[in-house]
C-alpha positions as CSV (number, residue, x, y, z in Angstrom):
1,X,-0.9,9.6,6.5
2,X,-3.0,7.5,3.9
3,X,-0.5,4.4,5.5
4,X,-2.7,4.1,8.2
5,X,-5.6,2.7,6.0
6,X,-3.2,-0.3,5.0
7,X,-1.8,-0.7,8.0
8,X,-4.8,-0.9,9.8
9,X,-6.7,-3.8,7.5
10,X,-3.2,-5.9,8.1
11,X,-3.5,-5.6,11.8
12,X,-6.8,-6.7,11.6
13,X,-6.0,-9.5,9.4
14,X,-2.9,-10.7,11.4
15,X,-4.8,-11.9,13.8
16,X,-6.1,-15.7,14.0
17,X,-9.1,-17.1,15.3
18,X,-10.2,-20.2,16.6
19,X,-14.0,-21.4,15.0
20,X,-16.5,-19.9,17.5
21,X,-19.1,-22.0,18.1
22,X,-23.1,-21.7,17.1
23,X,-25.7,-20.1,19.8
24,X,-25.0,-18.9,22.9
25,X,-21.1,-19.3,24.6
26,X,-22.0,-20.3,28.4
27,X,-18.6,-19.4,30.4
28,X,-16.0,-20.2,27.7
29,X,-12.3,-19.4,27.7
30,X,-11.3,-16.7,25.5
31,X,-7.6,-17.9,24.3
32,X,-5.1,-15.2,22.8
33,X,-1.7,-16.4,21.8
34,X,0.4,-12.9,21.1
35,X,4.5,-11.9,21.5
36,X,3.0,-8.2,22.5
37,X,4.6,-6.8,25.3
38,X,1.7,-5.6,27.5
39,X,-2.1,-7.8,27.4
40,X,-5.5,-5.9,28.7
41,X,-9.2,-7.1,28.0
42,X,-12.5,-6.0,28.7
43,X,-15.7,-7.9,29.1
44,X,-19.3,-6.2,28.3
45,X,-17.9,-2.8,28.3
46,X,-16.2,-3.0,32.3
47,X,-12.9,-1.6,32.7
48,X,-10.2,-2.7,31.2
49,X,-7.8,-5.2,33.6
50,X,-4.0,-6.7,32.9
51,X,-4.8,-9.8,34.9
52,X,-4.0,-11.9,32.9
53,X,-1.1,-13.6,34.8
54,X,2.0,-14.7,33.3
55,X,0.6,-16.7,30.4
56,X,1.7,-20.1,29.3
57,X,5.2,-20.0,27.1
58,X,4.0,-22.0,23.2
59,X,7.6,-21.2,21.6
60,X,8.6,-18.0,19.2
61,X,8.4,-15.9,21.9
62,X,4.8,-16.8,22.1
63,X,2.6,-16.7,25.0
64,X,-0.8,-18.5,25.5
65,X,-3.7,-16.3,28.1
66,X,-7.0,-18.0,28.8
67,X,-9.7,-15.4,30.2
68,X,-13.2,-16.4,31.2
69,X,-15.6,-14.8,29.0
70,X,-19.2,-15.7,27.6
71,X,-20.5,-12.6,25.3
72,X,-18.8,-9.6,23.9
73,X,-15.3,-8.8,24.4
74,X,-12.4,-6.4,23.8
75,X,-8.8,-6.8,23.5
76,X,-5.8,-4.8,23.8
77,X,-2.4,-5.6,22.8
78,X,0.8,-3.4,23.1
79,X,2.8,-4.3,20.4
80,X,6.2,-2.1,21.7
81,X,7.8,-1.3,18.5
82,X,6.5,1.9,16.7
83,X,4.1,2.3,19.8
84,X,1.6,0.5,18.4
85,X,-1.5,-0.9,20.1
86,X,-4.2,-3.2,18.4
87,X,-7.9,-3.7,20.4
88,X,-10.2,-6.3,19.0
89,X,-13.7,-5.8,19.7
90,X,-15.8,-9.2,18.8
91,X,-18.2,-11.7,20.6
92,X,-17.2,-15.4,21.8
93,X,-20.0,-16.9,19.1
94,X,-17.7,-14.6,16.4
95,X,-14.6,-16.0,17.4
96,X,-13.0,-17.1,20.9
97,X,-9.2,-17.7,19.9
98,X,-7.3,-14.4,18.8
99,X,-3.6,-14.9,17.8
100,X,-1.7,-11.6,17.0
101,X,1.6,-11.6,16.0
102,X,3.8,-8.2,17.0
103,X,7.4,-8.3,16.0
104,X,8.1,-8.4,12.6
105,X,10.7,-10.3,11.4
106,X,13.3,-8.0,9.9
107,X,15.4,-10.3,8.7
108,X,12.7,-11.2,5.7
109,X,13.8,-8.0,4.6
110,X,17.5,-8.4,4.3
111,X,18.3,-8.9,0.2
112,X,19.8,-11.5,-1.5
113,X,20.6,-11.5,-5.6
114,X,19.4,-13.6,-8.1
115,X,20.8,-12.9,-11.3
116,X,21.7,-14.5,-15.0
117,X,20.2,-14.1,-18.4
118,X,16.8,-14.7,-20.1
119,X,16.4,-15.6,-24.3
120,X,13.4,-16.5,-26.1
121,X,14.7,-17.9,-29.2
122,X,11.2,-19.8,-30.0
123,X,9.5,-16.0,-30.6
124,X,12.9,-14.2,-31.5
125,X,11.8,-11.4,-28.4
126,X,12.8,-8.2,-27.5
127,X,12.4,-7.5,-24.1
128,X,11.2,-9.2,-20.9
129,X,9.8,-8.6,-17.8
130,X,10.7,-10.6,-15.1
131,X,9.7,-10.7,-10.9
132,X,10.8,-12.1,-7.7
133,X,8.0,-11.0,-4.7
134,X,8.1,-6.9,-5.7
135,X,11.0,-6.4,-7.2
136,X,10.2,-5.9,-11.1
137,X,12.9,-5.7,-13.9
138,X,12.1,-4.6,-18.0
139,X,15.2,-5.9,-20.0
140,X,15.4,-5.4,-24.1
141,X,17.8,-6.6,-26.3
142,X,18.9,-10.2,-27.1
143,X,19.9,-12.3,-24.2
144,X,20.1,-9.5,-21.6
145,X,21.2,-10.0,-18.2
146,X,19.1,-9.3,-14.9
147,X,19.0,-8.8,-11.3
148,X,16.9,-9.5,-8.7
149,X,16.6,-9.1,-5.0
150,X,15.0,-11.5,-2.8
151,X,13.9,-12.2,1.1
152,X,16.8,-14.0,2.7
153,X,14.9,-16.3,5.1
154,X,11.8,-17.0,2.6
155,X,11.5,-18.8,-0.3
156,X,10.7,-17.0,-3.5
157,X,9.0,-17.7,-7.1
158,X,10.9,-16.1,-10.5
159,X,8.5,-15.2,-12.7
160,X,9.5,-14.0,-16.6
161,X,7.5,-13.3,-19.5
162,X,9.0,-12.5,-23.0
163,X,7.6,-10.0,-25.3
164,X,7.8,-9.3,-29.1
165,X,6.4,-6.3,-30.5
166,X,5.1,-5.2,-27.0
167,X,2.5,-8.1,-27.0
168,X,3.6,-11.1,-24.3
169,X,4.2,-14.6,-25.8
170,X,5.7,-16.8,-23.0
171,X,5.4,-17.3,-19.6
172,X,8.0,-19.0,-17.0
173,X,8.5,-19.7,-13.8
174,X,10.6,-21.5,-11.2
175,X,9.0,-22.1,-7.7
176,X,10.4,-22.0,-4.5
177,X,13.7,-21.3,-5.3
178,X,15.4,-21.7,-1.7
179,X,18.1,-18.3,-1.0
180,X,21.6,-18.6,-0.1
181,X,23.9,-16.0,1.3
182,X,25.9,-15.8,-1.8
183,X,24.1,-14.4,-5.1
184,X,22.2,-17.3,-6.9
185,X,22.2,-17.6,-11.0
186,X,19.6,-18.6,-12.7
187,X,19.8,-18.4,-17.0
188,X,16.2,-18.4,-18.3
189,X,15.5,-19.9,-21.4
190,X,12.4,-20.1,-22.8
191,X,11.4,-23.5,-24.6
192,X,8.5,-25.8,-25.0
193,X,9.3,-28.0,-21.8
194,X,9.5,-25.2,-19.5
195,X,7.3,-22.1,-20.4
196,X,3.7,-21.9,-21.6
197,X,2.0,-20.2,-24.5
198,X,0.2,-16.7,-23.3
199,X,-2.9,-16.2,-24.3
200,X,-5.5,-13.4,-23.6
201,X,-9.3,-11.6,-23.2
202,X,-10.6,-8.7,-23.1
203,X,-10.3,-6.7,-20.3
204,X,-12.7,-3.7,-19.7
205,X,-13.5,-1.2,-16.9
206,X,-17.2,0.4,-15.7
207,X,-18.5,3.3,-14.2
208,X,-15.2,5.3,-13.0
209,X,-13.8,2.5,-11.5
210,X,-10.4,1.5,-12.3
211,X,-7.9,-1.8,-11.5
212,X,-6.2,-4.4,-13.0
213,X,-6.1,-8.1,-12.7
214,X,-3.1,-9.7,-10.6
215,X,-1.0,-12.9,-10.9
216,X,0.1,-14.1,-7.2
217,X,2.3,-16.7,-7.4
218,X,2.5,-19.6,-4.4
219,X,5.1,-17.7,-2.6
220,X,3.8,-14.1,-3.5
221,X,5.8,-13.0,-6.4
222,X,3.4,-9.9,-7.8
223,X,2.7,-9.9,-11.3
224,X,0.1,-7.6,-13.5
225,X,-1.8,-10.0,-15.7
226,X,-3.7,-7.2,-17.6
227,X,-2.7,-4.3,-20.1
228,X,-4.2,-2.2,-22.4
229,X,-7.6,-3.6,-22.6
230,X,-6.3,-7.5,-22.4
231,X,-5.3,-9.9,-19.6
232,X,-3.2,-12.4,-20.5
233,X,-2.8,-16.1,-18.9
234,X,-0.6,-18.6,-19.7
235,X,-1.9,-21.8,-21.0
236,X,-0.6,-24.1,-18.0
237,X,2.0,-23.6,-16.0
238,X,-0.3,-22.5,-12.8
239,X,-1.6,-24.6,-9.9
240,X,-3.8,-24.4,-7.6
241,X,-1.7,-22.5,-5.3
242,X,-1.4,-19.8,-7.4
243,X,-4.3,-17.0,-7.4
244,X,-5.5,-14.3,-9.5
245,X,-6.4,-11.0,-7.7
246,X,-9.2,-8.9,-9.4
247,X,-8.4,-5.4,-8.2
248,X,-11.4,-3.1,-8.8
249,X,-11.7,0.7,-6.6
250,X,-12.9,4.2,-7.3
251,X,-10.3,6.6,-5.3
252,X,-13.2,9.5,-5.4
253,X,-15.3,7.3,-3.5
254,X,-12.8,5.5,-1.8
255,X,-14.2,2.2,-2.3
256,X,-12.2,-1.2,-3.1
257,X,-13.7,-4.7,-4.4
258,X,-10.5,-7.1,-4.2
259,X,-12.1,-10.6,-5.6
260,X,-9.2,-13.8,-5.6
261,X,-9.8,-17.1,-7.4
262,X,-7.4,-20.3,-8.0
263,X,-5.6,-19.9,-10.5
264,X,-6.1,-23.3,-12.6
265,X,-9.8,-22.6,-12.0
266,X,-10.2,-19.1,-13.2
267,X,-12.4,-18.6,-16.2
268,X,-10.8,-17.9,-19.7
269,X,-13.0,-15.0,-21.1
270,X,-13.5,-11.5,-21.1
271,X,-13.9,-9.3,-17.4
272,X,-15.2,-6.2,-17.3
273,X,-14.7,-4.4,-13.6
274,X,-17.3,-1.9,-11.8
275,X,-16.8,-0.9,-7.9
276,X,-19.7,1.5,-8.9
277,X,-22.2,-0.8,-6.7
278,X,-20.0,-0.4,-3.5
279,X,-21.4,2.4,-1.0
280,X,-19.6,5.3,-0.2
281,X,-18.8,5.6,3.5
282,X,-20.1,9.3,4.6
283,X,-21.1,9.2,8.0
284,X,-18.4,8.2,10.9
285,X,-17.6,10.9,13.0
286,X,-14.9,11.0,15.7
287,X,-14.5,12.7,18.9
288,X,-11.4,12.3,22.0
289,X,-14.1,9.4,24.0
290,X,-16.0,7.5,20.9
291,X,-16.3,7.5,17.1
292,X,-19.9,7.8,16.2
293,X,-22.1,8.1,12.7
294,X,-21.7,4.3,12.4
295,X,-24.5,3.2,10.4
296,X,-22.7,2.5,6.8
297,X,-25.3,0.0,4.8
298,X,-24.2,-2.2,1.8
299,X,-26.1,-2.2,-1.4
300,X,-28.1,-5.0,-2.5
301,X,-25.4,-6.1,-4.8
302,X,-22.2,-6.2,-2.0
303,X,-21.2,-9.2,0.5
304,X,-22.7,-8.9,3.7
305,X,-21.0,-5.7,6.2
306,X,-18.9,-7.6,8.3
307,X,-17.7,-4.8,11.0
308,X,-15.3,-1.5,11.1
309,X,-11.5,-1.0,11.3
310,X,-10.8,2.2,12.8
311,X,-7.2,4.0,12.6
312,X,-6.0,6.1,14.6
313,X,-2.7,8.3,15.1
314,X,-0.9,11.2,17.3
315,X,2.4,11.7,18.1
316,X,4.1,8.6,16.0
317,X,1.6,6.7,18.3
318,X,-0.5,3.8,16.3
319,X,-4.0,2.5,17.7
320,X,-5.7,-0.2,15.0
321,X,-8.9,-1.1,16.0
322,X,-11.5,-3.7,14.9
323,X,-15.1,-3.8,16.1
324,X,-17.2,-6.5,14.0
325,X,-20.9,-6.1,13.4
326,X,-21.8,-8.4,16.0
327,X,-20.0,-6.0,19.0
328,X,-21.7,-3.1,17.6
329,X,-25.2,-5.1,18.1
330,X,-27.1,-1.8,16.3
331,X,-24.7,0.5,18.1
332,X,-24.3,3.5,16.1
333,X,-21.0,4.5,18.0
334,X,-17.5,2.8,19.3
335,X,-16.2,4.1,22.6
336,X,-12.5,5.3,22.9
337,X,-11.7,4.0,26.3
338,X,-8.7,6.0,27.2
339,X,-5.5,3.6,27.9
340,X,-3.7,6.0,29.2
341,X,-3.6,5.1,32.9
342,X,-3.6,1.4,32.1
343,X,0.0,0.2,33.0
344,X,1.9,-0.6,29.6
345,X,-0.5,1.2,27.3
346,X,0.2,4.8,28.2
347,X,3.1,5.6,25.5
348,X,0.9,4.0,22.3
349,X,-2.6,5.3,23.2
350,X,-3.7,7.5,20.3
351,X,-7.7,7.6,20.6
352,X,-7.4,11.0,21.7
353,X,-6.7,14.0,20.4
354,X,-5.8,12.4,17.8
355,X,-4.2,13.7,14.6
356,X,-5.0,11.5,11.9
357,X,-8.1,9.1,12.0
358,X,-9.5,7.3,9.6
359,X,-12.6,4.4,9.6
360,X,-13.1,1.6,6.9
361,X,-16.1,-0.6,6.4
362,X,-15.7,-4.1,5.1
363,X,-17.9,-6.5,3.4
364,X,-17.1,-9.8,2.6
365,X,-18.6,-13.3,2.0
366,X,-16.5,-15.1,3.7
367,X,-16.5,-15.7,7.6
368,X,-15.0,-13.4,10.4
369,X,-12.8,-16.6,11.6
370,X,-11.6,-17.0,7.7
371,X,-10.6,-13.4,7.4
372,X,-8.8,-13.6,10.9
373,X,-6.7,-16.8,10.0
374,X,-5.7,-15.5,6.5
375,X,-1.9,-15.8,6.1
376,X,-1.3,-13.1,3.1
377,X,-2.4,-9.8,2.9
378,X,-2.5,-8.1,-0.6
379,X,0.8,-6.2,-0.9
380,X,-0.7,-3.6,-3.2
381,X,-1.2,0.9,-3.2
382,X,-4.0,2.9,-2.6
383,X,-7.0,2.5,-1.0
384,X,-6.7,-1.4,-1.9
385,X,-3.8,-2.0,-0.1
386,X,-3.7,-4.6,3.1
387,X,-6.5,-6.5,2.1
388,X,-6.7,-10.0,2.5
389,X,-5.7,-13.0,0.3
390,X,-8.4,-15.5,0.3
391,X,-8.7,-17.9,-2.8
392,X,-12.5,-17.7,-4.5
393,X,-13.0,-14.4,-2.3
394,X,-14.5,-11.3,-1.9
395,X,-14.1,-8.2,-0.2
396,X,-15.2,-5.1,0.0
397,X,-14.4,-1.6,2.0
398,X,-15.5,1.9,2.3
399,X,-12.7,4.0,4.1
400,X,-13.0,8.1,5.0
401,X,-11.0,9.9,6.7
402,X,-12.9,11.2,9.8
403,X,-10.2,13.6,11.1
């Protein structure tokens, strides 16, 4: 069940915070906006209560709690669908505003088409690769036709690059390109006045550690920007909406260094890659009541440890956890309060016993609250995968699995 890594870091990252404030919190509110079904906290380590009354209705099938609260806290959301439960363990000074977002809209997932055909007469090309969010397509020949599918309800970015003798040449693309119910056609054809000139740099990989550098257009269309020792940008076209994503991980260590910078700002010369200076995660161990061995330490040359994301699975039942640094407060261990007997919590509890369990460590240089409010997640495989999407970021993570 290597999802549950991915799945996990999402969760975590769903969820948005309000700025906690600096010093000590003297009797603040605690404020969680959610749509999960069932709401449970816990304050300093006492039992966990649903009395939270009815909460306040915000809209999108939103609702707004307020708890008293003034140092460390946990949360517990059940999310309904899937069984899954989320528990955020953090202090008022880290962040006093959660907001967690459960049902996932399925409609996003519903296809639409766009289609046409795509020439490069200024480079005489023969083939192209073209992308709309993940859905990739290779065409060769002269003037081929395509096909694309796209997220209904979401705008999308079409991105095409032509090739001649398997090195790139131009680089297109139309933004937000609103869908319709019916199939859309677009004909792409390159020219001066609408495409840009690619150029590249070396590319090179250290130490074991493989990856790949990553165009991410405004409205997340995917796009690998390097190949075969090279990555390639084109010379305009971007903004500062778009973002390259420096993917960099060792699978035998299980280590990932995801770095993201503006687009229009990124520097033109050669990268060379090495997660070889990102510490193996050895020690967590877990047990039915707590998950233990928590003492993971950065190297000098990573972004500060930031806290733990724990997952945790039995019987199609999902628990995602987050406990930041500041919970922990030198705590080598995470108790597994058992949910089992709180009302609404009993059918998605899978602390214990459970049959898959995994813990990741993450180090970053930005803040808790700015990891909390991201809005994308990198929609990438392996041990990468789920990790947030901050422009002129970094972070970092050490995963195991500990049963």
């Amino acid at each position: 069940m290597k999802k549950l890594i991915y799945i996990s870091i999402v969760a975590f990252l769903a969820i948005g915070c309000g700025g906690g404030s600096s010093g000590v919190v003297k009797q603040g509110k605690l404020i969680i906006q959610t749509d999960a079904q069932k709401v449970a906290y816990s304050l300093d380590d006492s039992a966990y209560s649903t009395n939270v009354g009815s909460g306040k209705d915000i809209g999108n099938s939103f609702k707004e709690y307020s708890i008293d609260s003034e140092g460390r806290y946990k949360v517990a959301l059940y999310c309904g669908h899937n069984n899954n439960t989320v528990i955020i363990a953090s202090t008022m000074t880290e962040n006093n505003k959660i907001r967690y977002t459960c049902k996932n809209s399925h409609s996003m997932y519903l296809s639409s088409t766009i289609q046409g055909n795509i020439k490069d007469t200024i480079n005489n090309a023969d083939s192209y690769v073209l992308a709309v969010k993940n859905d990739f397509k290779i065409k060769s020949g002269n003037n081929p036709n395509y096909s694309l599918q796209s997220y209904k309800n979401k705008p999308n970015d079409l991105v095409a690059i032509s090739i001649k003798n398997n090195e790139p040449k131009r680089f297109y693309i139309q933004n937000y390109i609103v869908p319709t119910s019916s199939t859309k056609t677009i004909n792409i054809d390159f020219k001066q006045s609408n495409s840009a000139e690619i150029k590249s740099k070396n590319f090179t990989k250290s130490n074991s550690t493989d990856g790949s550098l990553i165009l991410i257009t405004k409205n997340s269309t995917y796009f690998t920007s390097s190949l075969s020792g090279k990555w390639y940008y084109p010379n305009g076209m971007l903004t500062h909406d778009d973002i390259y994503l420096t993917k960099s991980y060792i699978n035998s260590k299980k280590v990932c260094r995801l770095k993201t910078v503006y687009a229009d700002t990124i520097s033109k010369n050669n990268i060379n890659i090495d997660a070889s200076d990102i510490n193996q995660l050895s020690n967590p161990q877990y047990s039915n009541s707590s998950i233990s061995g928590l003492s993971y330490a950065p190297t000098v040359n990573s972004k500060p440890f930031i806290g733990y994301a724990f997952n945790l699975e039995k019987n199609n039942a999902y628990t995602f956890i987050f406990a930041s640094k500041a919970y922990l407060n030198g705590s080598s261990s995470f108790n597994l309060d058992d949910l089992t007997t709180l009302q609404g919590f009993s059918n998605s509890w899978s602390g214990s016993n459970a049959t898959n369990a995994y813990a990741v460590a993450i180090m970053t240089n930005s803040t808790i609250s700015e990891l909390l409010k991201a809005e994308r997640s990198a929609n990438l495989s392996g041990v990468c995968g789920g990790l947030p999407l901050l422009p002129n970021a970094t972070i970092e993570i050490a995963s195991k699995k500990i049963k």
